[in-house]
Structure formats: structure tokens, C-alpha cells
Biopython code that builds the backbone (N, CA, C, O; Angstrom):
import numpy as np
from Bio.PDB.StructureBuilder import StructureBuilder

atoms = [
    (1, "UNK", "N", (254.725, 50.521, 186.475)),
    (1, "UNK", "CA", (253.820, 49.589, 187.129)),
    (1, "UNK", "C", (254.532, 49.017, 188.352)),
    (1, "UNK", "O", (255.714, 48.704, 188.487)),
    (2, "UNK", "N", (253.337, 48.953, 189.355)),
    (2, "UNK", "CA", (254.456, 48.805, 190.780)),
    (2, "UNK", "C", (254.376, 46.958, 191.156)),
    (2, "UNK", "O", (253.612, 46.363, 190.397)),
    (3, "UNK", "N", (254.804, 46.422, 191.803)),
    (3, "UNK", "CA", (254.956, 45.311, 192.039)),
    (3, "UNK", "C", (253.623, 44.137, 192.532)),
    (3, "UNK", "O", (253.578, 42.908, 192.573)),
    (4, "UNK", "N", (252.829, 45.013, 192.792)),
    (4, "UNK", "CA", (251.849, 44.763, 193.130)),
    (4, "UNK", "C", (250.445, 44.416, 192.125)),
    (4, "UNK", "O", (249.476, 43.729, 192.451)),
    (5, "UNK", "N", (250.702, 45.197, 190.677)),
    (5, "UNK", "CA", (249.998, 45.272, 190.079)),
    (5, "UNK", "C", (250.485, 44.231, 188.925)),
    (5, "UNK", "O", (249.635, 43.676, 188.229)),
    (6, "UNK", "N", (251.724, 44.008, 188.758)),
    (6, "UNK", "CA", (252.541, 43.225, 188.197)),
    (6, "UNK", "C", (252.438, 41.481, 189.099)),
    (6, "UNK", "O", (253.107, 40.563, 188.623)),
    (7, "UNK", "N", (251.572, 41.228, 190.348)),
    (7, "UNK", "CA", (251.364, 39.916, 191.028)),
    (7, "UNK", "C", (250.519, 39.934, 190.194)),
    (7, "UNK", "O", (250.732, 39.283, 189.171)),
    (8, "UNK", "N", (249.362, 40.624, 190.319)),
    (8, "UNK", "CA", (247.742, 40.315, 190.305)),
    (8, "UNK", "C", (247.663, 40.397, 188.789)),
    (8, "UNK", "O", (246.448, 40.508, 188.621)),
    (9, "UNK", "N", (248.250, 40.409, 187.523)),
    (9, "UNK", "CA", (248.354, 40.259, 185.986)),
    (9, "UNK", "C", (248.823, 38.913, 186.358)),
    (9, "UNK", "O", (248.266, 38.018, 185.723)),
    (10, "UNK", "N", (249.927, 38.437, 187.444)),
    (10, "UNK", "CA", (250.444, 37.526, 186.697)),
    (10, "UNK", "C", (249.523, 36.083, 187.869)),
    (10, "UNK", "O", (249.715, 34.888, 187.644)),
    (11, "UNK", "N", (248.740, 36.508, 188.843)),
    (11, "UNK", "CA", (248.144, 35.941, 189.255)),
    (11, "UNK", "C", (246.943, 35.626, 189.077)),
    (11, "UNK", "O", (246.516, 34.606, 189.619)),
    (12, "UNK", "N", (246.231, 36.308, 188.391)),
    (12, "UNK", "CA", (244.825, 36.767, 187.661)),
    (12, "UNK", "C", (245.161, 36.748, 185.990)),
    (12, "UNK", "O", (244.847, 37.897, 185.678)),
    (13, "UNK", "N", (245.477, 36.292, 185.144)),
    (13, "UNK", "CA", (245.196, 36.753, 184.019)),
    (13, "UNK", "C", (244.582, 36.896, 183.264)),
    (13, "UNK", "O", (244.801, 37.652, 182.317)),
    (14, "UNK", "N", (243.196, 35.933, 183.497)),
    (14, "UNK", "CA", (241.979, 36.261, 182.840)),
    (14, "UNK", "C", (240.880, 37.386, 183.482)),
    (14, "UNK", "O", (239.697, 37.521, 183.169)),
    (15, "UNK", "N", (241.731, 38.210, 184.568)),
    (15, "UNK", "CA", (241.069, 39.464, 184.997)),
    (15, "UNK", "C", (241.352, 40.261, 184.945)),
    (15, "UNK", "O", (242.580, 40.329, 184.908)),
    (16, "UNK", "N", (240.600, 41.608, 184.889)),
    (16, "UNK", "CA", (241.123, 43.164, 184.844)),
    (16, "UNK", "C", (240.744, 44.375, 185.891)),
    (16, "UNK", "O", (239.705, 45.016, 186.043)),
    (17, "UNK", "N", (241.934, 44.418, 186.501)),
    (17, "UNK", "CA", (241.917, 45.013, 187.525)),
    (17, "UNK", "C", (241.739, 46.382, 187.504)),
    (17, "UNK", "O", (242.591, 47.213, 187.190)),
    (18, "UNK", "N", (239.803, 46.728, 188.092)),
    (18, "UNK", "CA", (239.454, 48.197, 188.084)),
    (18, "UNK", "C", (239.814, 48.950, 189.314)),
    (18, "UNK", "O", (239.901, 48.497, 190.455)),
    (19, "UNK", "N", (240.023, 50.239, 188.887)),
    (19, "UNK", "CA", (239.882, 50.905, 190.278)),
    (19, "UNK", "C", (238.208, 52.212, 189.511)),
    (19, "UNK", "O", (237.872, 52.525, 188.369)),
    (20, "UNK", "N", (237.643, 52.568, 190.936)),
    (20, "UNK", "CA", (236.022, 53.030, 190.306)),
    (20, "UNK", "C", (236.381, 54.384, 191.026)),
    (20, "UNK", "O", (236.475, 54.386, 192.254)),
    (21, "UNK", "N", (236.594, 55.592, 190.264)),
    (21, "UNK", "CA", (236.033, 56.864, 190.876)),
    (21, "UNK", "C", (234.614, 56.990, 191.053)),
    (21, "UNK", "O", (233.796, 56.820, 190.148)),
    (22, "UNK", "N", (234.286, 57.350, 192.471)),
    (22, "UNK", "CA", (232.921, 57.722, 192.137)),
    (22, "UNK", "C", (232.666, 59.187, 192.302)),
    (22, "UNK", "O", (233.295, 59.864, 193.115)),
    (23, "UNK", "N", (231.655, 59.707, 191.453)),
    (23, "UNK", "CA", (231.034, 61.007, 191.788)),
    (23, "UNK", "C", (229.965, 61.346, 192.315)),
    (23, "UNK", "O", (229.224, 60.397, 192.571)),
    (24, "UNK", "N", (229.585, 62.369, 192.585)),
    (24, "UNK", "CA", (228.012, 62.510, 193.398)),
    (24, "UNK", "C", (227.747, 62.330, 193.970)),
    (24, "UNK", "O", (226.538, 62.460, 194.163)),
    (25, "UNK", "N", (228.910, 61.621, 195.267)),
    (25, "UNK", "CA", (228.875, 60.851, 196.470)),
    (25, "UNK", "C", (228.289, 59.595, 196.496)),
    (25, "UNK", "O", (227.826, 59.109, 197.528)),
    (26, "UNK", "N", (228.283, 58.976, 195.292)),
    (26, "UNK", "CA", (228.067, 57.175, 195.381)),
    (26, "UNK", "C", (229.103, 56.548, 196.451)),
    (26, "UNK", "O", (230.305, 56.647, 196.701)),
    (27, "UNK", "N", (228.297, 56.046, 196.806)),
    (27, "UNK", "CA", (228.365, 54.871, 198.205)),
    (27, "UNK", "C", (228.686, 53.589, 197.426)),
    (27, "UNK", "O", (227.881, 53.155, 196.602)),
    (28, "UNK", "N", (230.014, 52.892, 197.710)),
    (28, "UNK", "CA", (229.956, 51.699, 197.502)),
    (28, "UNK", "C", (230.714, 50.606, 198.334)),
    (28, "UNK", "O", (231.442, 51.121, 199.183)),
    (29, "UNK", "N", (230.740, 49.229, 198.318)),
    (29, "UNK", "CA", (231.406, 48.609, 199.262)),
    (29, "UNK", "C", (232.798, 48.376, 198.935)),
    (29, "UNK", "O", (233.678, 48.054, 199.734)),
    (30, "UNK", "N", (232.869, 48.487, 198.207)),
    (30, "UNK", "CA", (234.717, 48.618, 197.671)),
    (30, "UNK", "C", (234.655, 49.394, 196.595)),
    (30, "UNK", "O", (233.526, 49.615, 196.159)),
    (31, "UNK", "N", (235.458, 49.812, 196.114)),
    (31, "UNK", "CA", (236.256, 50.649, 195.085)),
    (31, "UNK", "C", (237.460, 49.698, 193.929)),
    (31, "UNK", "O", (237.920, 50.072, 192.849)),
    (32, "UNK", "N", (237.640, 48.685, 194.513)),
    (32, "UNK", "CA", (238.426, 48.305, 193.957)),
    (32, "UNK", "C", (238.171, 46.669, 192.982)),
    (32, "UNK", "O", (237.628, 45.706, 193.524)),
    (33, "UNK", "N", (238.456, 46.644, 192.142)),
    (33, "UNK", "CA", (238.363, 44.686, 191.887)),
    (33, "UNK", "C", (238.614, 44.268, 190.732)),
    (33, "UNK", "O", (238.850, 45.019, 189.785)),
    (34, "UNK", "N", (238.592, 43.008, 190.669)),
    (34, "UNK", "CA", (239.153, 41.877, 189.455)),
    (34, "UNK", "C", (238.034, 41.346, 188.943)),
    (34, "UNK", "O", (237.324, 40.546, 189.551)),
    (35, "UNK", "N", (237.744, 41.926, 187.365)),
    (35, "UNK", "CA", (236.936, 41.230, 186.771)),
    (35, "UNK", "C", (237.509, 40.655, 185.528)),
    (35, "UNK", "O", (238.526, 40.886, 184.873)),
    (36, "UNK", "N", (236.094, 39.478, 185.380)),
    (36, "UNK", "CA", (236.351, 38.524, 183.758)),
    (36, "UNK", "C", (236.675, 39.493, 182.865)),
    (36, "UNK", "O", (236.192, 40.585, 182.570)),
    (37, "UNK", "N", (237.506, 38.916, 182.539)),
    (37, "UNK", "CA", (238.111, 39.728, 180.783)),
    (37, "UNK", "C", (236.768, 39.463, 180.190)),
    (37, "UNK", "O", (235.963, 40.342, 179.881)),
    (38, "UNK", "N", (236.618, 38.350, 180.074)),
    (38, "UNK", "CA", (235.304, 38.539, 179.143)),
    (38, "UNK", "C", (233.488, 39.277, 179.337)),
    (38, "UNK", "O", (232.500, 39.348, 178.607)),
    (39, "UNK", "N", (233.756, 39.607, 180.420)),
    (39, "UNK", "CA", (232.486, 40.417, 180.625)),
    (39, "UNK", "C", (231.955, 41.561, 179.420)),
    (39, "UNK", "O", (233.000, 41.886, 178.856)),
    (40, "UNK", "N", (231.060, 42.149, 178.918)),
    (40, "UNK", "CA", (230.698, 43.110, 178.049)),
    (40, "UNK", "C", (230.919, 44.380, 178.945)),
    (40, "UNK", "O", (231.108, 43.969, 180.090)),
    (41, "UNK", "N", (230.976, 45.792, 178.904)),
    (41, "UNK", "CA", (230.974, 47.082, 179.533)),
    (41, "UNK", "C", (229.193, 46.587, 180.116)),
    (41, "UNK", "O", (229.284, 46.329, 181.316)),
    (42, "UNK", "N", (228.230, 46.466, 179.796)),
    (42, "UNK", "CA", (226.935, 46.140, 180.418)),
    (42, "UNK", "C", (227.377, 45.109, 181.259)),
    (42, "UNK", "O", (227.695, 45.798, 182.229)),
    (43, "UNK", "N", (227.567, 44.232, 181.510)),
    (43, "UNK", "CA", (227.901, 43.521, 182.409)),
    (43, "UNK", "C", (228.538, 44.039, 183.525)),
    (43, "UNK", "O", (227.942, 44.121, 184.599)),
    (44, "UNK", "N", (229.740, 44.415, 183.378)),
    (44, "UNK", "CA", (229.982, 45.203, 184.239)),
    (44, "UNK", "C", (229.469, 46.036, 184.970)),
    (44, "UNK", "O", (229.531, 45.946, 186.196)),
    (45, "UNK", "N", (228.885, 46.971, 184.364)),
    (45, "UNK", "CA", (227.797, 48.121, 184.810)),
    (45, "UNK", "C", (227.021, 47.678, 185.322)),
    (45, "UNK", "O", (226.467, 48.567, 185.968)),
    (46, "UNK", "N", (226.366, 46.384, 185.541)),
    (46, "UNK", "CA", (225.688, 45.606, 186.098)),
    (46, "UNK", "C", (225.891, 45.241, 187.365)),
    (46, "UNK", "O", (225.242, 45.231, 188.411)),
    (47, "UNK", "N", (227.146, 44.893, 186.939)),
    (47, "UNK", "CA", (228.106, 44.211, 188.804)),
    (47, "UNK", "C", (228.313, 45.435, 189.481)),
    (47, "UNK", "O", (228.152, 45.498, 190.700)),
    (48, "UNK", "N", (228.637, 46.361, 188.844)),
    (48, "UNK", "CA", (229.060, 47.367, 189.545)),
    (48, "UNK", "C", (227.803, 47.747, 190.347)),
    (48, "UNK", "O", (227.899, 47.842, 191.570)),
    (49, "UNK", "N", (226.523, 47.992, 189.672)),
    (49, "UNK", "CA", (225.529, 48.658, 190.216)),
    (49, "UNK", "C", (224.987, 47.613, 191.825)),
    (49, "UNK", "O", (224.232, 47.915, 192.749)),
    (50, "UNK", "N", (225.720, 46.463, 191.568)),
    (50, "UNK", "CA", (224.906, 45.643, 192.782)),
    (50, "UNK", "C", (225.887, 46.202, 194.062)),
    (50, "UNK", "O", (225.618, 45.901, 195.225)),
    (51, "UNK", "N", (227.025, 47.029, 193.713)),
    (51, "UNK", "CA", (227.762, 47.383, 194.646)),
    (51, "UNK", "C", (227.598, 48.475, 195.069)),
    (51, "UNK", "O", (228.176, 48.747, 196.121)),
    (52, "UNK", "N", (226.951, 49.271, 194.568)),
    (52, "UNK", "CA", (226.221, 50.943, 194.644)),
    (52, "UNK", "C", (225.287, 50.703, 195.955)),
    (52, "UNK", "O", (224.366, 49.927, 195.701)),
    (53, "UNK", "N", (225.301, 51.217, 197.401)),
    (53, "UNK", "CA", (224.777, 51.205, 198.446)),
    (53, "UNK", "C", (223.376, 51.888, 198.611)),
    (53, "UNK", "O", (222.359, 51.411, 199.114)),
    (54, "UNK", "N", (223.588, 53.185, 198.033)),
    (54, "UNK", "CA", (222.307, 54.122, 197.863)),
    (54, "UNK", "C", (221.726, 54.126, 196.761)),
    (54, "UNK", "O", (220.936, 55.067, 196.836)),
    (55, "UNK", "N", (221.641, 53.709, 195.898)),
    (55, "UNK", "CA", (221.365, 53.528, 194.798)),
    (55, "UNK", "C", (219.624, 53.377, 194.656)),
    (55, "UNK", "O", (219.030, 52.307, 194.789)),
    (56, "UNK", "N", (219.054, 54.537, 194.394)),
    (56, "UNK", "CA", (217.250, 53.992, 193.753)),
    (56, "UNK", "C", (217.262, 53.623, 192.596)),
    (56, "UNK", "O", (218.186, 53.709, 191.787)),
    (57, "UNK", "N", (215.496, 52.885, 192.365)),
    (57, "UNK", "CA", (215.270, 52.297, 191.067)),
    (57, "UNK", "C", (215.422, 52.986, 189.797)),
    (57, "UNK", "O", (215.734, 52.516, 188.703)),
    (58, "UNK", "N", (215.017, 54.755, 190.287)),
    (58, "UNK", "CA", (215.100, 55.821, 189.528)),
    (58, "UNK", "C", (216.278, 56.541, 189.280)),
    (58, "UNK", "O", (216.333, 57.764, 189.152)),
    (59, "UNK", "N", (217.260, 55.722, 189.212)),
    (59, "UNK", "CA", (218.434, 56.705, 189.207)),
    (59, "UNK", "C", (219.549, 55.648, 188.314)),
    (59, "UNK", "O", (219.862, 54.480, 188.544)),
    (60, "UNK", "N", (219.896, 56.398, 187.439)),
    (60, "UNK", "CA", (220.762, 55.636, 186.338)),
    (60, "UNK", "C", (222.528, 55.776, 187.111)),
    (60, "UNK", "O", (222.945, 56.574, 187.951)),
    (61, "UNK", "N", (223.215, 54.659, 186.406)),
    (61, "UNK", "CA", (224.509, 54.507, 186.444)),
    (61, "UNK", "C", (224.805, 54.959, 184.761)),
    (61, "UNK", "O", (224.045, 54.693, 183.830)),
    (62, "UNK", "N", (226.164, 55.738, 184.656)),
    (62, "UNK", "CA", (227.044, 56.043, 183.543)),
    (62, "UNK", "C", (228.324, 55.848, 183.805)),
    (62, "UNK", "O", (228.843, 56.361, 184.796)),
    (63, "UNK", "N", (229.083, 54.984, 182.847)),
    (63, "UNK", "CA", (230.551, 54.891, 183.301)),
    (63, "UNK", "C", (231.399, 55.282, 182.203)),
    (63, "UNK", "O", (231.352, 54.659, 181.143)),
    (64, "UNK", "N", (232.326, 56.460, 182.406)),
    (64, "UNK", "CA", (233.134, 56.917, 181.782)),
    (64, "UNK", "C", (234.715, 56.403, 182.073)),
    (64, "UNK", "O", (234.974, 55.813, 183.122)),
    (65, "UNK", "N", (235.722, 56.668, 181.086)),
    (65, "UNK", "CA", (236.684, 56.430, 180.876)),
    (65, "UNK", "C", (237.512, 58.079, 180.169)),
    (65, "UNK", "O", (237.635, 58.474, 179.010)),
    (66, "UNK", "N", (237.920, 58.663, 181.457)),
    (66, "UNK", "CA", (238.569, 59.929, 180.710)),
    (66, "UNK", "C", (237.097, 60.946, 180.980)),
    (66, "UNK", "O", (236.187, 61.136, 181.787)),
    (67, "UNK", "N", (237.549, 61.328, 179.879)),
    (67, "UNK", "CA", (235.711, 62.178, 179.161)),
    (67, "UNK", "C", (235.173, 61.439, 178.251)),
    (67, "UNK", "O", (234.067, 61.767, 177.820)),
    (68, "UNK", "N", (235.632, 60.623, 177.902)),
    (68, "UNK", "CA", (234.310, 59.193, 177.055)),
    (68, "UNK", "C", (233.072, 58.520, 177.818)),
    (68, "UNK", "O", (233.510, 58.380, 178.960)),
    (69, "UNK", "N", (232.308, 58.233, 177.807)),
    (69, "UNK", "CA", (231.199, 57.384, 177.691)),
    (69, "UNK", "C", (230.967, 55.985, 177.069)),
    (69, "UNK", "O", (230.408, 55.795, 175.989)),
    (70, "UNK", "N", (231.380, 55.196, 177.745)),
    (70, "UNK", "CA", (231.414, 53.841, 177.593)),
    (70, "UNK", "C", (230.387, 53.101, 177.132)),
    (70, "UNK", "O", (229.731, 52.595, 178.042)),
    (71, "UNK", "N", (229.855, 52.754, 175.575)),
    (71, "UNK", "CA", (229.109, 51.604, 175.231)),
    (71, "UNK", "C", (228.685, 50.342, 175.896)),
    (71, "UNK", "O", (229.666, 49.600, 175.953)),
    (72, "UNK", "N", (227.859, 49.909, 176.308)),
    (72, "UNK", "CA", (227.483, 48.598, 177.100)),
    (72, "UNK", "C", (227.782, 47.469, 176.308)),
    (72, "UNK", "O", (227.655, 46.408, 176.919)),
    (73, "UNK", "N", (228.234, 47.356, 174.831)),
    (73, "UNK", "CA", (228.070, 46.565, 174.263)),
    (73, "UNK", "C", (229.819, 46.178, 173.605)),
    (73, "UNK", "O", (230.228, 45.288, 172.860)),
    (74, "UNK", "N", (230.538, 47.384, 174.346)),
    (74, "UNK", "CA", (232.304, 46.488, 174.434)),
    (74, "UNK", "C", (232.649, 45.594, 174.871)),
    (74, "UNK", "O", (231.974, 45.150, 175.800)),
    (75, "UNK", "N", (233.768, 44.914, 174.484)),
    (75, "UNK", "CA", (234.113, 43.724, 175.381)),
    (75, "UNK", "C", (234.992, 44.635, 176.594)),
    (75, "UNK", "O", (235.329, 45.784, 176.307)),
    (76, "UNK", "N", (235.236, 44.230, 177.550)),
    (76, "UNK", "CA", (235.705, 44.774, 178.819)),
    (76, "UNK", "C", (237.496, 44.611, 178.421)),
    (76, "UNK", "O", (238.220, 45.495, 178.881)),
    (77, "UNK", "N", (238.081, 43.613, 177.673)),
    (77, "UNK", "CA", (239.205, 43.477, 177.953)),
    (77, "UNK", "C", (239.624, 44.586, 176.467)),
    (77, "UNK", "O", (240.498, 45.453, 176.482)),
    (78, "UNK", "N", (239.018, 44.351, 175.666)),
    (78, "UNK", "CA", (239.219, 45.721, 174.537)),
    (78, "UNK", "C", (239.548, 47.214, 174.967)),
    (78, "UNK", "O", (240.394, 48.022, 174.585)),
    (79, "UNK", "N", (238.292, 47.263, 176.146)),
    (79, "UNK", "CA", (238.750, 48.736, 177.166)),
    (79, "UNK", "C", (239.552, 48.363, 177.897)),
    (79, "UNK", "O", (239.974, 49.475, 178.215)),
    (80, "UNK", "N", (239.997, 47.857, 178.318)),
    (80, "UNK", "CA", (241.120, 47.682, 179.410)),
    (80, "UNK", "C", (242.667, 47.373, 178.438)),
    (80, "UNK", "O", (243.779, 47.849, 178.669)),
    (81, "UNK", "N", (242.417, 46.783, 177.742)),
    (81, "UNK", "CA", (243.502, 46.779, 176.641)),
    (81, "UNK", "C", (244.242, 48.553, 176.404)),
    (81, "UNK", "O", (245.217, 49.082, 176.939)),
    (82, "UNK", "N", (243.408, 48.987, 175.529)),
    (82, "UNK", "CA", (242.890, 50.570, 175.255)),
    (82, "UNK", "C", (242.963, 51.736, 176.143)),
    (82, "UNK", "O", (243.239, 52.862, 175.727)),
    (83, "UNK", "N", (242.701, 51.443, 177.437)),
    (83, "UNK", "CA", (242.585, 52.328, 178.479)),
    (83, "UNK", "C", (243.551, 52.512, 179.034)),
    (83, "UNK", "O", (244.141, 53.591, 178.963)),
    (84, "UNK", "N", (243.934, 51.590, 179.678)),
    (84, "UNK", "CA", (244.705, 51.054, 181.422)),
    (84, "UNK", "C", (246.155, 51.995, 181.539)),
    (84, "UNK", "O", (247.025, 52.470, 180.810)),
    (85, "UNK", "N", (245.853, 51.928, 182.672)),
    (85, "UNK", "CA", (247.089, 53.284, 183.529)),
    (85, "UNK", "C", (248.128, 52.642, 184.125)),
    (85, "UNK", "O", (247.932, 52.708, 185.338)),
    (86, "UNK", "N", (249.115, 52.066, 183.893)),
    (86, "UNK", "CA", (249.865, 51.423, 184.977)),
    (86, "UNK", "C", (249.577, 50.175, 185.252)),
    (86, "UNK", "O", (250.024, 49.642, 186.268)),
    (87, "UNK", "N", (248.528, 49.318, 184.098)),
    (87, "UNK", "CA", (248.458, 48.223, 184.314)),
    (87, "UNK", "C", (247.037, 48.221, 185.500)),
    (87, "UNK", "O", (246.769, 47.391, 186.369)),
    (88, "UNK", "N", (246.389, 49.362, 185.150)),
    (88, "UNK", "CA", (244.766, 49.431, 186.056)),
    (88, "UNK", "C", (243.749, 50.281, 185.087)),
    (88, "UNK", "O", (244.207, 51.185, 184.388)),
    (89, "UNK", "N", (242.560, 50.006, 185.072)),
    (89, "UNK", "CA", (241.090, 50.717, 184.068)),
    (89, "UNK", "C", (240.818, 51.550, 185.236)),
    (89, "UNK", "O", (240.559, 51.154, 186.372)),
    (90, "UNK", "N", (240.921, 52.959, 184.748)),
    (90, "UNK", "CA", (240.080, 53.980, 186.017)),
    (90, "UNK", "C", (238.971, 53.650, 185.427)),
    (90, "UNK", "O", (238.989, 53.362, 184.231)),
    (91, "UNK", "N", (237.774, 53.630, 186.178)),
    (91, "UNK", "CA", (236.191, 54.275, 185.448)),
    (91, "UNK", "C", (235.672, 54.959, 186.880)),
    (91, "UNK", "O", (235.683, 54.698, 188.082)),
    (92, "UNK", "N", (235.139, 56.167, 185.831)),
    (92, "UNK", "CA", (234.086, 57.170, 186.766)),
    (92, "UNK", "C", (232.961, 56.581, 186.591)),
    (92, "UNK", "O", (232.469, 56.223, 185.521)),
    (93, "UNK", "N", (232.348, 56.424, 188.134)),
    (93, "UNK", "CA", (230.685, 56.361, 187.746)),
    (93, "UNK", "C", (230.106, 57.483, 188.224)),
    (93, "UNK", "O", (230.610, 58.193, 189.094)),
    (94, "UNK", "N", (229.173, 57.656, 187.745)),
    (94, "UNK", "CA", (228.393, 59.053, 187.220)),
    (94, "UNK", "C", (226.471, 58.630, 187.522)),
    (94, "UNK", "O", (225.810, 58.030, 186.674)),
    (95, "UNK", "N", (225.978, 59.031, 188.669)),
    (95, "UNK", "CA", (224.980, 58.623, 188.848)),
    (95, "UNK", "C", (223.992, 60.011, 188.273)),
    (95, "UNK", "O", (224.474, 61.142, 188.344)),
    (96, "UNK", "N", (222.612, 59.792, 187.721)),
    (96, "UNK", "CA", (221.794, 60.457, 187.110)),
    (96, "UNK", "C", (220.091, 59.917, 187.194)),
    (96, "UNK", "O", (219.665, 58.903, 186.640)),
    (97, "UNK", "N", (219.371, 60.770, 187.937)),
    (97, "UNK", "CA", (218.009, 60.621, 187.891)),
    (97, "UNK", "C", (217.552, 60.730, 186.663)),
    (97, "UNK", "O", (217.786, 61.755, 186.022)),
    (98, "UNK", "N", (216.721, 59.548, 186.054)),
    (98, "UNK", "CA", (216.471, 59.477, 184.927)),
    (98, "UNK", "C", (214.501, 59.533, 184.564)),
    (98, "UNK", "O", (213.741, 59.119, 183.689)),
    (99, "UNK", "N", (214.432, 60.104, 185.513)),
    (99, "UNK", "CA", (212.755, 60.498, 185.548)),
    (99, "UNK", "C", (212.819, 62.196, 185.876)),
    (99, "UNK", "O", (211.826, 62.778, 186.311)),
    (100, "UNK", "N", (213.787, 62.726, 185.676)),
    (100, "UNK", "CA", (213.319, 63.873, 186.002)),
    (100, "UNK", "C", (213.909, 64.831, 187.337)),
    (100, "UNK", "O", (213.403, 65.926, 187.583)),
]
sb = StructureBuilder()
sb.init_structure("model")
sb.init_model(0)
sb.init_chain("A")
sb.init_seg("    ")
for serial, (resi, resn, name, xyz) in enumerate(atoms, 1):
    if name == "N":
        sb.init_residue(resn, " ", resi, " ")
    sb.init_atom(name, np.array(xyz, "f"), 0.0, 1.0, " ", f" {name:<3s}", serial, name[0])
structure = sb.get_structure()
């Protein structure tokens, strides 16, 4: 863990610092950020989606971890507990037309 990631634990500690692959060419305004430990995985997926640029009504968000598929109904710091790389949560988002 580099020095940097080791401020923002010890400057943030009730946050968890994501970094977001995106696929499918999702558009977003950052890639990067500090969220509440206590948020649920839906919550998140939530915040995240207000950051999705192109994003239609018809088109779903999925956020993976690895090749898993993330429950909406985790606590966020359980996955980040569980997950984290170096003291960071990768998640892929994975956009999908859900009408067809």
C-alpha cells in the first residue's frame, strides 16, 4: 500500500476508497471516490448511477467485484473489508439494456 492510500484510511476512516472500472464505454465524471462505510451495495449503485453521463432510463447498472455479482443488500464496508487491493475496492460496472 503506497503512501497515499495509507493518508486517505488515516484521513477518511469512516470511508472506502473505490476505484470504478467501467465497461461498454460508460461515461462517467470521475472514476474515483470516498464513500460512507455505511452505505448498503444499493446505495452505492445508486450514487454511482448519478455519475453515469450516458446513461438511459432503459438501461440497467451491474456491479461486480472480480467475476462476482454484488447483492444490493451488503453492507459496503463488509465488501470492502473482503475485497480491497492495496487498501482500494475495484468494482466493474457493467451496463445492460433491460427491455430488450
Amino acid at each position: 500500500m503506497d503512501s497515499d492510500h495509507i493518508y486517505l484510511l488515516e484521513k477518511y476512516p469512516d470511508r472506502c476508497p473505490i476505484i470504478v472500472d467501467k465497461k461498454k464505454s460508460i461515461k462517467m465524471s470521475k472514476y474515483k471516490f470516498l464513500v460512507p462505510r455505511s452505505f448498503t451495495m444499493g446505495e452505492l449503485l445508486y450514487y454511482l448511477r448519478t455519475r453515469v453521463v450516458d446513461l438511459n432510463s432503459s438501461e440497467a447498472l451491474f456491479m461486480f467485484i472480480g467475476n462476482n455479482i454484488i447483492s444490493n443488500t451488503l453492507n459496503l464496508n463488509n465488501v470492502y473489508e473482503n475485497n480491497k487491493i492495496n487498501g482500494l475496492l475495484y468494482i466493474t460496472l457493467v451496463r445492460e439494456n433491460v427491455f430488450g
